[in-house]
C-alpha angles and dihedrals in degrees: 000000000000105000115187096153097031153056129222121190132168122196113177099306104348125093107198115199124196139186107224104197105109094154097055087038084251095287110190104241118175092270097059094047085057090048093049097046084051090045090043092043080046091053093046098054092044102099085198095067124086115166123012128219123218119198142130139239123261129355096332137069092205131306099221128261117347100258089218092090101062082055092046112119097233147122109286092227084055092054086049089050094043082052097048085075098072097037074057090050103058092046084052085058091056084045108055097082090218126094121262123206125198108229093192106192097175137344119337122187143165099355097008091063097045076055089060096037086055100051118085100245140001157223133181144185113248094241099057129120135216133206158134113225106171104106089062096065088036095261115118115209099257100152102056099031093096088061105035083056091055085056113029129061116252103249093044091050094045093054096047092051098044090044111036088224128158120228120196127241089271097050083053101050092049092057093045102250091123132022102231129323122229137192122287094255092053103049098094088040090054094044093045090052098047085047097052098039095051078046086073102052119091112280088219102050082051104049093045096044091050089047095052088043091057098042104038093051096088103036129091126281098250093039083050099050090047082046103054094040078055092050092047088060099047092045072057094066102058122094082239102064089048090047094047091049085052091044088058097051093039092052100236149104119285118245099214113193091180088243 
């Protein structure tokens, strides 16, 4: 991959992926979102990886969609189509069958916290801020709404769209947007220890339940409930699963292949 707004980066099993644009708060022009659907597809054929960090340079998380291109002199069905990236985006993060952790380094807000609603789990520093601002420039946060209502509670998501307001990391972490938030000098700590600790679970049993999450969420109670027993059967049929029964009654870690 050729990389110019992003970094890549794999440890052992965790790809970190971060948007390098500090001095444009890394906005997420049209460039960035192709770059992270590349990063992300990269992630997802690596074998090796087996959770994937999301995070930004600098202070900030990301600061939403670059508003230049609402300035942009271009076609408008270009712009839909430019746009049609990120809505792209969001569905390829239901869709990598490995689990994503918002590393949130700083504020993230519009489409930075559709971002961190999108990723799997979450950690923040204490001093970040979330919102949604873009009521107050006459924009209305269409792109991100479908996730930030799988995450938020009605009422909560509705305030901070229809306000533009910033809540703080502990506001956040009461409505369920992130997990916790830590100090600034345990953030990597924090991070480094949920990542490790999601890299020793079985890559199958990860892959399929993500898969069922994603997809069960919007059927029915009862096609869900017939979904998810298939998919239990099928999750019965991996070495893993069998590995990881024996593990338990021999007393001792599992040694997971993936198979």
């Amino acid at each position: 991959m050729e990389l110019k707004h992003l970094l890549y980066a794999r440890r052992d099993a965790v790809a970190t992926v971060t948007i390098n644009r500090p001095d444009a708060r890394n906005a997420l022009s049209h460039d960035v979102v192709v770059e992270l659907r590349a990063a992300l597809q990269e992630a997802k054929r690596d074998a090796a990886v087996r959770v994937i960090v999301l995070t930004g340079a600098g202070p900030l998380f990301c600061a939403g969609a670059d508003l230049n291109s609402f300035r942009s002199e271009q076609p408008e069905l270009d712009r839909y189509f430019q746009r049609r990236q990120l809505a792209d985006l969001f569905v390829d993060m239901t869709e990598l069958g490995k689990p994503t952790v918002a590393r949130v380094n700083g504020h993230a807000l519009a489409g930075g916290f559709g971002l961190v609603a999108a990723c799997d789990l979450a950690i923040a520093v204490s001093e970040a801020q979330f919102g949604m601002p873009e009521v107050n420039v006459g924009v209305f946060p269409m792109m991100i709404m479908a996730i930030v209502f799988r995450n938020l509670p009605r009422k909560a998501a509705m305030e901070l769209m229809l306000t533009g307001k910033r809540i703080d990391a502990a506001e956040a972490a009461r409505l369920g947007l992130i997990n916790r938030h830590v100090a600034g000098d345990r953030l990597d700590a924090e991070v480094d220890a949920l990542a490790a600790e999601l890299a020793r679970k079985s890559p199958i049993g990860m892959k399929l339940g993500l898969e069922a999450f994603y997809k069960m969420q919007d059927m029915s109670f009862p096609s869900a409930i017939a979904y998810l027993q298939d998919q239990l059967a099928l999750l019965s049929l991996s070495d893993d699963l069998k590995e990881g029964v024996t593990a338990f009654f021999e007393k001792r870690e599992p040694r997971f292949t993936g198979r």
